[in-house]
C-alpha positions as CSV (number, residue, x, y, z in Angstrom):
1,X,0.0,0.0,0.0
2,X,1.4,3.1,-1.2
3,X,2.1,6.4,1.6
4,X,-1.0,8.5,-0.1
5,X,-3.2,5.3,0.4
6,X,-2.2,4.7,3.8
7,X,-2.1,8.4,5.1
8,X,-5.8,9.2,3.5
9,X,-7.1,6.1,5.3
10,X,-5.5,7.5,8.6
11,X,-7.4,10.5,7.7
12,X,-10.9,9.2,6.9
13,X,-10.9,7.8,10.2
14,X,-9.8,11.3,11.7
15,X,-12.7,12.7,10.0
16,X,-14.9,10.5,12.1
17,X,-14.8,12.2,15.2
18,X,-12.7,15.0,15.1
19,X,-11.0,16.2,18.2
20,X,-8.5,18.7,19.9
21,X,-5.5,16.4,19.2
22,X,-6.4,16.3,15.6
23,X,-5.9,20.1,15.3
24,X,-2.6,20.3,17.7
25,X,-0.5,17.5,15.3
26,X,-1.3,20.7,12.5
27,X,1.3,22.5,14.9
28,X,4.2,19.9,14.9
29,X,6.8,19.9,12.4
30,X,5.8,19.2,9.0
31,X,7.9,16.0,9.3
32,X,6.3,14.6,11.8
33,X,2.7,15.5,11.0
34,X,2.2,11.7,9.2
35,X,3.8,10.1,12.3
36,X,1.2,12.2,14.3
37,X,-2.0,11.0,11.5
38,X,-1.0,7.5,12.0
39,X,-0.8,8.0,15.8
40,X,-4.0,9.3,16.0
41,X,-5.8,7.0,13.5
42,X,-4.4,4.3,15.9
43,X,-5.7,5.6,19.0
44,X,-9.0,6.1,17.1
45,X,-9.3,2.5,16.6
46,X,-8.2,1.3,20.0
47,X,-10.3,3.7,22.5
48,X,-13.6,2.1,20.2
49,X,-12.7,-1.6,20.7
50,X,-14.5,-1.2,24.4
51,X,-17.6,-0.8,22.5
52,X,-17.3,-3.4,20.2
53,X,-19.1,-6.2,22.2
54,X,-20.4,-6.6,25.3
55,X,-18.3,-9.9,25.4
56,X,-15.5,-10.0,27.2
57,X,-13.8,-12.7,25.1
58,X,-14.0,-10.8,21.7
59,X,-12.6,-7.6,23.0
60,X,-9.9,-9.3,24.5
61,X,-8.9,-10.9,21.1
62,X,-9.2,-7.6,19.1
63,X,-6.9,-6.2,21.7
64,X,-4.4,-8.4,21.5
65,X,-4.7,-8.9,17.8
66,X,-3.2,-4.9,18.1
67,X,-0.6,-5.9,21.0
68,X,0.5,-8.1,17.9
69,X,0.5,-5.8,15.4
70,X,2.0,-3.3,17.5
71,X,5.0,-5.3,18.0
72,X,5.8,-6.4,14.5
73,X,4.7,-2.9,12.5
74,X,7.4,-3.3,10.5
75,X,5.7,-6.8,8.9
76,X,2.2,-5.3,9.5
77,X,-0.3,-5.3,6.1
78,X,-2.9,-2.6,8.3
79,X,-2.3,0.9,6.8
80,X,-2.4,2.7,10.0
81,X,0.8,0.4,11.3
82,X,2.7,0.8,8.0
83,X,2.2,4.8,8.1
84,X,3.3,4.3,11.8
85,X,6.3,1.8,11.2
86,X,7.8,4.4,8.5
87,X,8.1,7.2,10.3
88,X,8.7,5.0,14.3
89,X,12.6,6.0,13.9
90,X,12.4,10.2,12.9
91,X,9.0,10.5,15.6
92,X,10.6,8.5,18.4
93,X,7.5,6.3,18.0
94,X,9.0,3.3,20.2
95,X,6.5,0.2,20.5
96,X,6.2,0.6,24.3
97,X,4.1,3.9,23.9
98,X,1.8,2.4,21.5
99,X,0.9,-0.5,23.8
100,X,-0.3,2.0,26.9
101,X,-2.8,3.0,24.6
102,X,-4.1,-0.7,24.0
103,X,-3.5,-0.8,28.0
104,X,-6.4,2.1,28.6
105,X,-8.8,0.9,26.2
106,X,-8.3,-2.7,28.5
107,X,-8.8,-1.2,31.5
108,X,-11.8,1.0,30.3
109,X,-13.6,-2.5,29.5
110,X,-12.9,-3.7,32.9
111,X,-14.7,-2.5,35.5
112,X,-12.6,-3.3,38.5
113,X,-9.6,-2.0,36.8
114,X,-9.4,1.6,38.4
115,X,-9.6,0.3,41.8
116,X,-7.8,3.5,43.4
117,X,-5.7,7.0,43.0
118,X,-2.6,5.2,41.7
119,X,-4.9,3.2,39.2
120,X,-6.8,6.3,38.1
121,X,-3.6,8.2,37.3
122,X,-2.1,5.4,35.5
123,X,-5.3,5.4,33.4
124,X,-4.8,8.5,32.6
125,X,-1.1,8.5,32.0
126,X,-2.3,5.5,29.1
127,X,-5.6,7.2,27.7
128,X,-4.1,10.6,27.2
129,X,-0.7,11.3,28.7
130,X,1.2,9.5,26.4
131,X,-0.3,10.7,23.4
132,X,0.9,14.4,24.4
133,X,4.2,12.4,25.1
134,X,4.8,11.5,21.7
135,X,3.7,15.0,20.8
136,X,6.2,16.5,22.7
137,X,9.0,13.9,21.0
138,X,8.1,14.5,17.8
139,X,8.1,18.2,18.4
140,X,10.9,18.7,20.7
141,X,13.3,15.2,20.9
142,X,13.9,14.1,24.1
143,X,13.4,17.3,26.1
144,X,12.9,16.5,29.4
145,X,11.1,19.7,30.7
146,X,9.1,19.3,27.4
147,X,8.3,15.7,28.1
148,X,7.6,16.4,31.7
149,X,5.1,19.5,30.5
150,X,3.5,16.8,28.1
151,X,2.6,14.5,30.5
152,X,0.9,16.8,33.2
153,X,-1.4,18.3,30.1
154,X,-2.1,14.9,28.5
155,X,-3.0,13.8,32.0
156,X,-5.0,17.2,32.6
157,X,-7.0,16.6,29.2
158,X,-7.8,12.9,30.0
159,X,-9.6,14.2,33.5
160,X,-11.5,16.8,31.4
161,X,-12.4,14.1,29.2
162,X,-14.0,12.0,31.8
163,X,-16.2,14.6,33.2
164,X,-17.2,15.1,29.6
165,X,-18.1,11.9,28.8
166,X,-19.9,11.5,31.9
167,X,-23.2,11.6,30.4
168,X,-22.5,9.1,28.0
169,X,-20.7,6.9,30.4
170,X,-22.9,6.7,33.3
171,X,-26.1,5.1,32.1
172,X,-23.8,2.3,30.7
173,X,-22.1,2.0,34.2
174,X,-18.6,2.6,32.4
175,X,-16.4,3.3,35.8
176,X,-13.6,5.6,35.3
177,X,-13.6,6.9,39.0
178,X,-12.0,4.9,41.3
179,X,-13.5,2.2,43.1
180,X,-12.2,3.4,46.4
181,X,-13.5,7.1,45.4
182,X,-17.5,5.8,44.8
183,X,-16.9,4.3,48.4
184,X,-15.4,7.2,50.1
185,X,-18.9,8.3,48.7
186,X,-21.3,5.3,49.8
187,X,-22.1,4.6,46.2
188,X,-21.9,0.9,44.6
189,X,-20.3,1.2,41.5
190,X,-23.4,-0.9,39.6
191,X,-25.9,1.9,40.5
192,X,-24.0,4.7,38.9
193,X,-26.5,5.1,36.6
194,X,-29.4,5.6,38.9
195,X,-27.3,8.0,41.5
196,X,-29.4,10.4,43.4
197,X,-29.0,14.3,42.6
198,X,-27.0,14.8,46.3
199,X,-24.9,12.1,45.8
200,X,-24.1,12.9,42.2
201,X,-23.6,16.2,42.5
202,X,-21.0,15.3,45.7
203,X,-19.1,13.2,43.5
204,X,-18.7,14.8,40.6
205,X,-17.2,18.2,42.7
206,X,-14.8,15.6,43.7
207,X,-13.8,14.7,40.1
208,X,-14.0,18.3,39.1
209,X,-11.8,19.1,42.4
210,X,-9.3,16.5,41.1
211,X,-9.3,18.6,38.0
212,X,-8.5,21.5,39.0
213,X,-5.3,20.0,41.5
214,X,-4.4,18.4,37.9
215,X,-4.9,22.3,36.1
216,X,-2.7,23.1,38.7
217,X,0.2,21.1,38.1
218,X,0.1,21.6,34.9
219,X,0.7,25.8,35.1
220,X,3.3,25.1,37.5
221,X,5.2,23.3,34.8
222,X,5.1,25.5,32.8
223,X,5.7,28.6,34.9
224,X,9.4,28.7,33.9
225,X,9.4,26.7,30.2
226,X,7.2,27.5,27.1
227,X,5.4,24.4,25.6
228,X,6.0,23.7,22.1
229,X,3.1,24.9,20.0
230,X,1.0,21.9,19.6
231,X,1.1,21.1,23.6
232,X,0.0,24.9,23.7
233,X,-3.2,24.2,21.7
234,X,-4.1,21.2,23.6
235,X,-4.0,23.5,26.9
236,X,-5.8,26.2,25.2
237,X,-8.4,24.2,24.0
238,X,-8.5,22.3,27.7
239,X,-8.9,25.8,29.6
240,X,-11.8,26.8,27.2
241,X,-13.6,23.3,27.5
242,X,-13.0,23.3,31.2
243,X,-14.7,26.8,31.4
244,X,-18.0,25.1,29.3
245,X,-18.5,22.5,32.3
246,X,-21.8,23.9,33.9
247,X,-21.7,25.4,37.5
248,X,-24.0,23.1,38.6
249,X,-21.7,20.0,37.7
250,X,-25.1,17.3,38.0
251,X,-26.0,18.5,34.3
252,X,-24.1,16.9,32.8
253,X,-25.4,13.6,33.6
254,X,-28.1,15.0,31.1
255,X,-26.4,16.7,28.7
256,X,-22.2,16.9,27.6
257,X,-21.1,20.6,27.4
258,X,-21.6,22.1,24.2
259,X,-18.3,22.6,21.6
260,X,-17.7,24.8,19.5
261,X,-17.8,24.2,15.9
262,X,-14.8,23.4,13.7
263,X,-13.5,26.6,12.5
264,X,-14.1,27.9,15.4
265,X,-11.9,25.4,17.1
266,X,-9.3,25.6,14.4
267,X,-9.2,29.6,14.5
268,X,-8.2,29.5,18.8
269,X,-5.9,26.6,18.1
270,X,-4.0,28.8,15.3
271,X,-4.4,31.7,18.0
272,X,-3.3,29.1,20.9
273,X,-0.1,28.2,18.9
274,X,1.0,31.5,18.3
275,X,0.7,32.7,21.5
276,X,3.1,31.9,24.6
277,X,1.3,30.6,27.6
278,X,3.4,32.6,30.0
């Protein structure tokens, strides 16, 4: 399969469901951009396998079908992995990133697997950290302030991410609180989706509280070093979402926050680029 073929494939799926990360690879090096499409493209793929089946057994072979594939890219016949596998050496695209991602979408599928603090962090390290990881590699080598930077954003976004998707994820009883947080707050994990309005409310303050300590971090990092542009637009775009999440936080068990449509989104990420945080 030739490189046009594989990158509009990569692309297609992109076009699916568009999102924040989509716009920030525009703002890496124009080397790097197909290593960040195929990146994507791959994440796309594995964050849907928890919603494949309801089986256990069939999302566990999909996901180690890509554990596979993952590990011998170079060999692989999928366009994604051959996009991936041609630019793994100039992007810093090492195997053991890719497979943190497959590592999230397993523990999304299993209930028990965010059992506490540590977990949830790890969690969120694999859903969204690493991606703004390999952003920062591709971008910036092997910086470690930059790599450092990447991670507390990546982590930041995933938490955003959670609260946002609360309203989809909570009918379904899709945990990705800890268990030890729901009983801190007296709630089984089964009856999320039936949560009274006091205890909802209580316990999504706490997520949003855990938030904000991860916001945070995040500045503090970046008090004394300038992330590179695309890390900037995924921090911009984070501080504008988190300023869409209703005051009264128990909403959104009926309805996501609204976004802002695509040229809108594109026109403050050129903006958020462009302009130094600090």
């Amino acid at each position: 399969m030739d490189l046009d073929t594989q990158r509009h494939h990569c692309e297609s799926l992109l076009a699916q469901q568009p999102d924040d990360w989509a716009l920030a690879r525009l703002f890496l090096p124009r080397e790097q951009r197909d290593a960040a499409t195929a990146l994507l493209a791959l994440r796309h793929e594995i964050r849907r396998l928890p919603f494949a089946s309801e089986e256990p057994g069939i999302v566990n072979v999909k996901l180690n079908w890509w554990r596979e594939e993952i590990d011998n890219a170079a060999r692989s016949h999928h366009p994604i992995l051959q996009l991936l596998s041609a630019n793994a050496d100039t992007a810093n695209l090492e195997s053991e990133y890719l497979q943190e991602m497959v590592d999230a979408a397993e523990m999304e599928f299993d209930a028990g697997a965010i059992s506490n603090e540590a977990d949830r962090q790890l969690y969120l390290y694999r859903s969204s950290g690493v991606v703004a990881e390999l952003f920062a590699r591709m971008a910036s080598g092997l910086d470690r302030q930059q790599l450092a930077i990447a991670r507390s954003i990546g982590i930041a976004r995933g938490q955003l991410d959670i609260l946002q998707t609360l309203a989809h994820d909570l009918p379904r009883n899709v945990v990705k609180i800890p268990v030890s947080t729901l009983e801190e707050n007296e709630i089984a994990p089964a009856m999320l989706g039936q949560l009274a309005g006091e205890k909802r409310a209580a316990l999504l303050r706490s997520e949003r509280d855990r938030l904000d300590q991860l916001r945070v971090d995040a500045r503090t990092r970046m008090a004394d070093v300038e992330p590179v542009p695309a890390l900037r637009v995924i921090w911009r775009r984070l501080e504008q979402d988190y300023r869409l999440l209703p005051r009264q936080l128990e909403e959104l068990v009926v309805t996501a926050p609204a976004q802002p449509g695509m040229l809108r989104r594109l026109w403050t990420a050129w903006r958020a680029a462009r302009r130094p945080i600090n």
